[in-house]
ZAMAR-874964 format. One line per field, with one value per atom (N, C-alpha, C, O, CB): x, y, z; atom name; residue in one letter; chain. Coordinates in Angstrom, 2 decimals. Atoms other than C-alpha are relative to their C-alpha. Glycine has a CB too. Layout:
! residues N
px: [X, ...]
py: [Y, ...]
pz: [Z, ...]
a: [CA, ...]
r: [a, ...]
c: [A, ...]
! end
This chain:
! residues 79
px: [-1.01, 178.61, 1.07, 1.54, 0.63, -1.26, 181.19, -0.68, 0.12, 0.54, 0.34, 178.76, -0.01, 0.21, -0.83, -0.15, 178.66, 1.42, 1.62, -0.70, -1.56, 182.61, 0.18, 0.84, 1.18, -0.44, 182.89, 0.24, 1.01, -0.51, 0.14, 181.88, 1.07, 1.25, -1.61, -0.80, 184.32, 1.75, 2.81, -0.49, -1.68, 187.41, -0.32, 0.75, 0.94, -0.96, 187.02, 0.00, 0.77, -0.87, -0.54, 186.56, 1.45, 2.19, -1.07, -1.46, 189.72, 1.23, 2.34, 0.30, -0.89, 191.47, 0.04, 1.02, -0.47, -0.07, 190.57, 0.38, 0.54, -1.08, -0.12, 191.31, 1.75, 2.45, -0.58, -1.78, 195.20, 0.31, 1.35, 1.02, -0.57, 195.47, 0.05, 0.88, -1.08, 0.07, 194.20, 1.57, 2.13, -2.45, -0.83, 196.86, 1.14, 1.98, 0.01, -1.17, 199.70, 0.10, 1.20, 0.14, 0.45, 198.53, 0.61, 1.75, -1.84, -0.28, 198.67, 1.71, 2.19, -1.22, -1.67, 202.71, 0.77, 1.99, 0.90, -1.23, 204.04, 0.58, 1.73, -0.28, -0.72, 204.93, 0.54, 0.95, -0.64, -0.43, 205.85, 1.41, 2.24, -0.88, -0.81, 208.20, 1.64, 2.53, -0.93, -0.73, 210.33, 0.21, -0.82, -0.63, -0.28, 212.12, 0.88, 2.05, 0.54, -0.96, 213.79, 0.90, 0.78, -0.28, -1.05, 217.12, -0.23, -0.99, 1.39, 0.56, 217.33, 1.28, 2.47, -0.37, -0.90, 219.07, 1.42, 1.92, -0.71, -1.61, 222.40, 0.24, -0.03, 1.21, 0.09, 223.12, 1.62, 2.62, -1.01, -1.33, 225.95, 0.83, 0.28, -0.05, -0.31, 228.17, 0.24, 0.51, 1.97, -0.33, 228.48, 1.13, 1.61, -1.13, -1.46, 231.58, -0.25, -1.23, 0.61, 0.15, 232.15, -0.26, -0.22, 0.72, 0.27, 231.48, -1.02, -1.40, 0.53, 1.59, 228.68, -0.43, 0.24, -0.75, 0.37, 227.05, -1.56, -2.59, 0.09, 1.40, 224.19, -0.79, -0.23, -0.10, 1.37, 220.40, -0.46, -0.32, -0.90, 1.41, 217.86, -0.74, -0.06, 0.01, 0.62, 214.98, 0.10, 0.39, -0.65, 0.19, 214.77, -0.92, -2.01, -1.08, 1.35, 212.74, -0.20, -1.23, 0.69, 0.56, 213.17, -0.46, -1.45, 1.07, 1.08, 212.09, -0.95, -1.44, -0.31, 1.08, 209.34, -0.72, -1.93, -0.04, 0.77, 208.50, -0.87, -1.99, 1.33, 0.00, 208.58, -1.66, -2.85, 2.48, 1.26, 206.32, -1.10, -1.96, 0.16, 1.21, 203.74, -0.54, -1.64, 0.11, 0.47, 203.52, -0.54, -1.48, 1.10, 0.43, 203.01, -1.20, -2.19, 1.13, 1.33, 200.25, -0.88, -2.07, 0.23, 1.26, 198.55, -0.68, -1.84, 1.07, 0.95, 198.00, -0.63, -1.31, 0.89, 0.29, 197.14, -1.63, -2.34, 1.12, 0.90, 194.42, 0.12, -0.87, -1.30, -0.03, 195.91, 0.56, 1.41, 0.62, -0.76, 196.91, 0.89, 0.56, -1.13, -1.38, 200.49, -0.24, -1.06, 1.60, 0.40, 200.31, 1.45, 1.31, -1.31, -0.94, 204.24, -0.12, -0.86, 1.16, 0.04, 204.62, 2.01, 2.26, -0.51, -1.08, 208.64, 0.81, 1.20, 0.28, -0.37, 209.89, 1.24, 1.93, 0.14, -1.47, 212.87, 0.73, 0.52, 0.06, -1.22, 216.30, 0.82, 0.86, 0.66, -1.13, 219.30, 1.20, 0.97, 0.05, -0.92, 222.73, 1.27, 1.91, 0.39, -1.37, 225.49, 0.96, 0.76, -0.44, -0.94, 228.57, 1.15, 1.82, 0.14, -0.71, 230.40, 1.71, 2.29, -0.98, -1.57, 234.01, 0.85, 2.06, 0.57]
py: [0.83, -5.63, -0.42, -1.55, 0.74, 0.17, -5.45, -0.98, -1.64, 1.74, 0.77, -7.36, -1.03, -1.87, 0.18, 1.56, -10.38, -0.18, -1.38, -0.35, 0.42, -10.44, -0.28, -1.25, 1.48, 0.20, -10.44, -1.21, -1.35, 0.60, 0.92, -13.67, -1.20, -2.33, -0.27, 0.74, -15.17, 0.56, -0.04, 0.91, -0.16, -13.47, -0.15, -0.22, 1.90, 0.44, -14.12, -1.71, -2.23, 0.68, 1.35, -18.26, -0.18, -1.16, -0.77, 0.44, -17.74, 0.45, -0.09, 0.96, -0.37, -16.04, -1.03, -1.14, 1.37, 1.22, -18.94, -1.19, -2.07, -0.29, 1.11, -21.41, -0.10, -1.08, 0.23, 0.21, -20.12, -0.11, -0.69, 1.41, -0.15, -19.69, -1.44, -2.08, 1.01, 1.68, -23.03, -1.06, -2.07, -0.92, 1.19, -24.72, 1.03, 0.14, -0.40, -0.46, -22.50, -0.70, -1.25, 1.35, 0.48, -23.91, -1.37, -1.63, 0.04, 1.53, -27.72, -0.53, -1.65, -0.36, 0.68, -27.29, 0.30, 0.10, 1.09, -0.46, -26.02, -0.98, -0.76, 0.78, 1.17, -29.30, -1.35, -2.34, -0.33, 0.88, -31.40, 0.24, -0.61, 0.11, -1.05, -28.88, -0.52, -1.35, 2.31, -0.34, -28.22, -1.27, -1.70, 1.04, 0.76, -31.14, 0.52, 0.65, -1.12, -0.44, -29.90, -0.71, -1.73, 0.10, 0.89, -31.10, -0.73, -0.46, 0.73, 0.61, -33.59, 0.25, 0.36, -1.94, -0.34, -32.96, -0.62, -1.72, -0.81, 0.62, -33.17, -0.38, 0.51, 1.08, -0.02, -34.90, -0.14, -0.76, -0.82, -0.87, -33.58, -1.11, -1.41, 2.06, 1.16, -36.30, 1.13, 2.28, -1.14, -0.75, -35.46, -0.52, -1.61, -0.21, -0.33, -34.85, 0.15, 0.75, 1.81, -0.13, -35.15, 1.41, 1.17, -0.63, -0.91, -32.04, 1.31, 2.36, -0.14, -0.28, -31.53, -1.39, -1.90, 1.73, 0.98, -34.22, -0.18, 0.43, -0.53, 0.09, -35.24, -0.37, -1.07, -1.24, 0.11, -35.27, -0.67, -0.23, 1.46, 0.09, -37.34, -0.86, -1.71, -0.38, 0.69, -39.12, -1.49, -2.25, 0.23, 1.60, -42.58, -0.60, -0.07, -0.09, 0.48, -44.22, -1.51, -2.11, -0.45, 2.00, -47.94, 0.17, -0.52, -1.32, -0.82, -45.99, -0.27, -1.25, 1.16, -0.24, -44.70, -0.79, -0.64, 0.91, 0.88, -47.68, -1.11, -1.61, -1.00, 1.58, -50.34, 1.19, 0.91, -0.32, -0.63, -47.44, -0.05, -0.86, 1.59, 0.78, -47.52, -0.72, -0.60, -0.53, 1.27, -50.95, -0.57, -1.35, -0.86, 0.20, -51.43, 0.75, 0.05, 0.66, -0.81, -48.64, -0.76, -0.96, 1.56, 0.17, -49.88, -1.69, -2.05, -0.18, 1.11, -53.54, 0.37, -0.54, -1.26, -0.30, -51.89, 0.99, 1.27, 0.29, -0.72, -49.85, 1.63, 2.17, -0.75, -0.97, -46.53, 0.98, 0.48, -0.12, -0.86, -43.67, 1.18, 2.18, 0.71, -0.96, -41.99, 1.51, 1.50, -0.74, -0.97, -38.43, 0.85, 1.67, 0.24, -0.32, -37.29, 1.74, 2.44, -0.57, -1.53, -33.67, 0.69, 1.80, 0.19, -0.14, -33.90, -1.64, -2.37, 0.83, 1.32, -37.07, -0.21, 0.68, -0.07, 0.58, -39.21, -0.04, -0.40, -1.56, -0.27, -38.25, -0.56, -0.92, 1.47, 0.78, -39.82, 0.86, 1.76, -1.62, -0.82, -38.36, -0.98, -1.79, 1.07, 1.19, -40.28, 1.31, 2.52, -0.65, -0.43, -39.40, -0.83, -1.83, -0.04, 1.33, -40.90, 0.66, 1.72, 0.51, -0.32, -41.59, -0.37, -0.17, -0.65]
pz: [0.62, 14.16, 1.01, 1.07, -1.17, -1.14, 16.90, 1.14, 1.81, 0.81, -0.83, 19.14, -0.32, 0.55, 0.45, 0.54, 16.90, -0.08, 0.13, -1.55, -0.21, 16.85, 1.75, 2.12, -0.62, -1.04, 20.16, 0.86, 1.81, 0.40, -0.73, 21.02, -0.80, -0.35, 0.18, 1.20, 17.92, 0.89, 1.10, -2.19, -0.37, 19.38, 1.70, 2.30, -0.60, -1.43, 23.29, 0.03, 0.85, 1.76, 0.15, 22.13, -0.76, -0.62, -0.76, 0.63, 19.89, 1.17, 1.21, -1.69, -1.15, 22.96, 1.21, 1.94, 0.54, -1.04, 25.33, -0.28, 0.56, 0.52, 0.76, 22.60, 0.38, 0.65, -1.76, 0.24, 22.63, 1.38, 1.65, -0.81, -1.57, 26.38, 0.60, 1.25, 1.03, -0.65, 27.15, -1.19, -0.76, -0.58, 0.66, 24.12, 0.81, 0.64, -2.10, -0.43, 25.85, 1.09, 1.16, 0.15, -1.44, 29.42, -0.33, 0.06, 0.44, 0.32, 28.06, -0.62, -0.77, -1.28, 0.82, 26.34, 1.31, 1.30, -1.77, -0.95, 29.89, 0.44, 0.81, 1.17, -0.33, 30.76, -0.73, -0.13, 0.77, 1.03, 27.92, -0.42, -0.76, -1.13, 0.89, 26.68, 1.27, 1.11, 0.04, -1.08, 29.98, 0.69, 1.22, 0.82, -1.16, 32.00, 1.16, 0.79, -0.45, -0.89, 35.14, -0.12, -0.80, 1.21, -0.04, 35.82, 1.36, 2.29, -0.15, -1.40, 38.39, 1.26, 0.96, -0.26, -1.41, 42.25, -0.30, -0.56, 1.56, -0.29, 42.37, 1.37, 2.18, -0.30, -0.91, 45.26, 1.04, 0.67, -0.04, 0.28, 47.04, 1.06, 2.11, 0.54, -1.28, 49.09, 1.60, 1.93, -0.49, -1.54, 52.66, 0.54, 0.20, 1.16, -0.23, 54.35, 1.95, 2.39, -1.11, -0.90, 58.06, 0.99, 2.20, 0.07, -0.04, 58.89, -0.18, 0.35, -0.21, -0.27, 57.55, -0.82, -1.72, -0.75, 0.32, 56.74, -1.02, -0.73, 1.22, 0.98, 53.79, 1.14, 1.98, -1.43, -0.73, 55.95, -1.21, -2.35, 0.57, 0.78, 54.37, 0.54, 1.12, -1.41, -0.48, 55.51, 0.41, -0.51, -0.53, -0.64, 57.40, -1.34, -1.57, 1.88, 1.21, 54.42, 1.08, 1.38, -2.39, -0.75, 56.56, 0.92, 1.18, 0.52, -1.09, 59.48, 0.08, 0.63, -0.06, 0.18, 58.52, -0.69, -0.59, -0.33, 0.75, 56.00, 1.60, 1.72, -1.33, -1.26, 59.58, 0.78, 0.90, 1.82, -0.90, 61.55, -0.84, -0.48, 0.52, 0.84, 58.64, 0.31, 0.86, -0.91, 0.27, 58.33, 1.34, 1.24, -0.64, -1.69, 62.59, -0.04, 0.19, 1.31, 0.13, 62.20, -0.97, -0.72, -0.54, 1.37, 59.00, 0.61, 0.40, -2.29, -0.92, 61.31, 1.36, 1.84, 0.41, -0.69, 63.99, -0.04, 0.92, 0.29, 0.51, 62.08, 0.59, 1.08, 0.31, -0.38, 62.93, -1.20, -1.93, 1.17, 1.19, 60.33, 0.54, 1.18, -1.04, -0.37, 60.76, -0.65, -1.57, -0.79, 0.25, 60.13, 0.27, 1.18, 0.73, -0.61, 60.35, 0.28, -0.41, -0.79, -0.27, 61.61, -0.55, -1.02, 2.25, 0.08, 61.25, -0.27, 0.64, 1.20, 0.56, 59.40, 0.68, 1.17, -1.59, -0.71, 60.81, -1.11, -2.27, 0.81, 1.46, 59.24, 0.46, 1.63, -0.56, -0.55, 59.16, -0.49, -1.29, -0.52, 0.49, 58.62, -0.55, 0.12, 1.16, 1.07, 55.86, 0.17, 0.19, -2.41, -0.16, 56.32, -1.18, -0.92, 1.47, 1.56, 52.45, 0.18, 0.40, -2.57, -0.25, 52.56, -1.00, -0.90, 1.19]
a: [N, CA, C, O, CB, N, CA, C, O, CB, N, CA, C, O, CB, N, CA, C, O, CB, N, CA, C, O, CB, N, CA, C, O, CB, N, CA, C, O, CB, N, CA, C, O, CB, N, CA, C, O, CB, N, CA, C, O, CB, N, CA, C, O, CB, N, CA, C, O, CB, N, CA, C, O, CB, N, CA, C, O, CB, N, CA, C, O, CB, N, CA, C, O, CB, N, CA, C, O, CB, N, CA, C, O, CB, N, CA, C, O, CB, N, CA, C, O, CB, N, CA, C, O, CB, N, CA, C, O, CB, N, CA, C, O, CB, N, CA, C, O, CB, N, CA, C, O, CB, N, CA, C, O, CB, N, CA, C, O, CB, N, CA, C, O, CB, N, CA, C, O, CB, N, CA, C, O, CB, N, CA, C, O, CB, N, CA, C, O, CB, N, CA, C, O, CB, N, CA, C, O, CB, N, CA, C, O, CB, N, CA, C, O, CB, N, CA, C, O, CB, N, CA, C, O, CB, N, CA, C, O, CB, N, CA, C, O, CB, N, CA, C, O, CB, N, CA, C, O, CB, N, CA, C, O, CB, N, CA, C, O, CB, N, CA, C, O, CB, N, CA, C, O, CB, N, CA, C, O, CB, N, CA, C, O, CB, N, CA, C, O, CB, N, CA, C, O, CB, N, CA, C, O, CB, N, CA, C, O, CB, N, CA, C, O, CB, N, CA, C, O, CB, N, CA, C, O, CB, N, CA, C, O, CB, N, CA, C, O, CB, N, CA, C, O, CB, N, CA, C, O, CB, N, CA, C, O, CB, N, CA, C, O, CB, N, CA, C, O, CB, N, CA, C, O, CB, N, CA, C, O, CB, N, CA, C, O, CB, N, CA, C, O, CB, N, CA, C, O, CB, N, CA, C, O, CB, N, CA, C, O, CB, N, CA, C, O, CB, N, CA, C, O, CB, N, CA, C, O, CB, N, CA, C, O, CB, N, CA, C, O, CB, N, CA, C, O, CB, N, CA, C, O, CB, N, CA, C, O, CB, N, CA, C, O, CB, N, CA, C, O, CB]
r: [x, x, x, x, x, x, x, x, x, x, x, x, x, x, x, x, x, x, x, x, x, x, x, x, x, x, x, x, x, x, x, x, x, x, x, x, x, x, x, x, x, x, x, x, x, x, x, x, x, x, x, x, x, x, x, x, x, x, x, x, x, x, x, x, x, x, x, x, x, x, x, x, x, x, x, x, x, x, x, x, x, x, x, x, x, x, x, x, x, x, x, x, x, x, x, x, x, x, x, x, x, x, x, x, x, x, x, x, x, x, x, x, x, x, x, x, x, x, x, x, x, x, x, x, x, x, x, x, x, x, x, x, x, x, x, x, x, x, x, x, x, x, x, x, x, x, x, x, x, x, x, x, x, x, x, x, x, x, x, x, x, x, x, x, x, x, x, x, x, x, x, x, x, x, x, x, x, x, x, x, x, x, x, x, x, x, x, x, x, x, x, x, x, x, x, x, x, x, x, x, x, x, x, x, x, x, x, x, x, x, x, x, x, x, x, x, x, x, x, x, x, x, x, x, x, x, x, x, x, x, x, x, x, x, x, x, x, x, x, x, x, x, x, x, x, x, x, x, x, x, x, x, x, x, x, x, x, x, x, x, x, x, x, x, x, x, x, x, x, x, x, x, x, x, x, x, x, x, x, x, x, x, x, x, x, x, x, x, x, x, x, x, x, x, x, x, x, x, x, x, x, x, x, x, x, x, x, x, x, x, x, x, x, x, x, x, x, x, x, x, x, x, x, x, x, x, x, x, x, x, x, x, x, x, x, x, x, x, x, x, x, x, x, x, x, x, x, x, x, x, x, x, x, x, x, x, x, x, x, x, x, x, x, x, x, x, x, x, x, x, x, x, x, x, x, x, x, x, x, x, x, x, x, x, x, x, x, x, x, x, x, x, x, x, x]
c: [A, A, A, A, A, A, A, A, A, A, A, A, A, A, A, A, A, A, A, A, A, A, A, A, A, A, A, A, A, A, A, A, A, A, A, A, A, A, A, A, A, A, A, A, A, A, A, A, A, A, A, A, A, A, A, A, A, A, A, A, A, A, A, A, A, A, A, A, A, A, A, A, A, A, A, A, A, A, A, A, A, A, A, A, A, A, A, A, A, A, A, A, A, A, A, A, A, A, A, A, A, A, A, A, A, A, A, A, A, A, A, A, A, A, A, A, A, A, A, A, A, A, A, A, A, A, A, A, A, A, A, A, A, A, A, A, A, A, A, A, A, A, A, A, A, A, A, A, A, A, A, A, A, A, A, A, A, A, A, A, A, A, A, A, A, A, A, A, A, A, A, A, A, A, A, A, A, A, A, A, A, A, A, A, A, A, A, A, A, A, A, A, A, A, A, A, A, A, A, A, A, A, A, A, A, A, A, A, A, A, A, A, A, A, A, A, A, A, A, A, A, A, A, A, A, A, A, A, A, A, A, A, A, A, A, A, A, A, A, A, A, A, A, A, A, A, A, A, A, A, A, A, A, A, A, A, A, A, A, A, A, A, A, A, A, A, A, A, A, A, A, A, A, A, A, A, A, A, A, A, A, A, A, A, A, A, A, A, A, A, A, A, A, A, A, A, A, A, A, A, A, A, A, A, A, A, A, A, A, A, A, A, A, A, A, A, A, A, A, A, A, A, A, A, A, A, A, A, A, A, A, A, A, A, A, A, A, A, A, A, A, A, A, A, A, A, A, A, A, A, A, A, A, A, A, A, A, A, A, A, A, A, A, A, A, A, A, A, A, A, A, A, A, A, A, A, A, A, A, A, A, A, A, A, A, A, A, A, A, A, A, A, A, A, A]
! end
């Protein structure tokens, strides 16, 4: 008797694990970065985006693929 249950309760146990799995991200929105002004002293870092958009775009006619190891940053200094 216990062998014919067995196969009824480990599909109802995989049934709930998998609907628990599927609400972890619906449920939960992170908050988003605060982003903190920078001050001469120390100053906000964040990536070159026009930079790195121009080097792309020279590689991608050139038929070469960029592969950054350490992205170009820039430093704002807001006043």
């Amino acid at each position: 008797m216990n062998i014919r249950l067995l196969p009824i309760v480990l599909i109802a146990a995989a049934g709930t694990l998998v609907g628990c799995k599927t609400m972890d991200h619906s449920a939960y929105q992170p908050e988003p970065q605060k982003i903190v002004p920078g001050t001469q002293f120390q100053p906000r870092i964040e990536e070159d985006s026009a930079y790195i958009a121009s080097v792309e775009r020279m590689a991608r006619m050139r038929g070469i693929t960029v592969q950054w190891v350490h992205k170009p940053t820039k430093r704002h200094v807001d006043q």
